[in-house]
Structure formats: structure tokens, C-alpha cells
N, C-alpha and C positions, 0 to 999 in steps of 0.2 A: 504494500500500500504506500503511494507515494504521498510526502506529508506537501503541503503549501506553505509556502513565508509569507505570512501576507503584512503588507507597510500600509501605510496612506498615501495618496496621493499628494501631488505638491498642492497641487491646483483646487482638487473639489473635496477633499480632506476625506474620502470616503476610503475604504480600505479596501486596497486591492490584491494581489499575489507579486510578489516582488521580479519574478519571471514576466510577468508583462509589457511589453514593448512598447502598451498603451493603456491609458486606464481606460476602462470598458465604461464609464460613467459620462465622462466630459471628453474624453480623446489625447490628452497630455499626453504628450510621448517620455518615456523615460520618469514616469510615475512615480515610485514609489523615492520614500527617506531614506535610500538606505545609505546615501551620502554623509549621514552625520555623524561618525567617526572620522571620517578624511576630513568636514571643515572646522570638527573639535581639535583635531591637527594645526589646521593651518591658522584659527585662533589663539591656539596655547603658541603658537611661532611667533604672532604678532602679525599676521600675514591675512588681517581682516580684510583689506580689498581683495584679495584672492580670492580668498570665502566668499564673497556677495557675487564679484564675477563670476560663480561657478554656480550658484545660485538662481542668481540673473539668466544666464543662460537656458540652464537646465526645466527653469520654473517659469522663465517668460515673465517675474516681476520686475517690478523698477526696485530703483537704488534705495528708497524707503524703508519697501517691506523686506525686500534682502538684506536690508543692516537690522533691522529688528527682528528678523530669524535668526541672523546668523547672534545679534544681542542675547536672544533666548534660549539659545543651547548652553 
């Protein structure tokens, strides 16, 4: 029996399987959280624009709610 990962999505916070290439809810590609060990990384470096750029990216927000994610971790 194979087990699921399932994350939230960046985008419509509902929870998806971390294997999905799309959330099946909204469409976001590249879905789920499971980025927050790499930008708890690149916070503890000091390396917060990186974080929000990868964020930004990945999540399609602006530079606001990417510093107040990457704030929140």
C-alpha cells in the first residue's frame, strides 16, 4: 500500500499530495510547502532575499506576502 505526503498548497492552502505537479484545486504548479527546510536554510544564513525570491517564484506572490512567509517560518 502506497502511503501519500500530503503539504498545502502555496496558493489555495488546501492540502494536496506533495507528488503533484499541480494542485488539483486552483492549478498552482509546484504546490505543495515542502520548501521550508531549504528557506529555514537560507534564513538562518541571512540570505532573506533569496528566500522570498524562491518564494516569489514558486508561489507567484509579491514581495509583501513573501517576506511575511518567509517572516513566519
Amino acid at each position: 500500500m502506497a502511503t501519500e505526503k500530503l503539504g498545502t498548497c502555496w496558493n489555495c492552502q488546501k492540502r494536496v499530495d506533495e507528488s503533484d505537479e499541480t494542485c488539483p484545486h486552483c492549478g498552482q504548479a509546484k504546490p505543495f510547502r515542502g520548501m521550508d527546510a531549504d528557506l529555514l536554510k537560507l534564513k538562518e544564513r541571512g540570505q532573506i532575499v533569496d528566500a522570498m525570491k524562491r518564494v516569489m517564484r514558486v508561489s507567484g506572490w509579491g514581495l509583501k506576502e513573501s517576506k511575511d512567509y518567509i517572516d513566519a517560518l
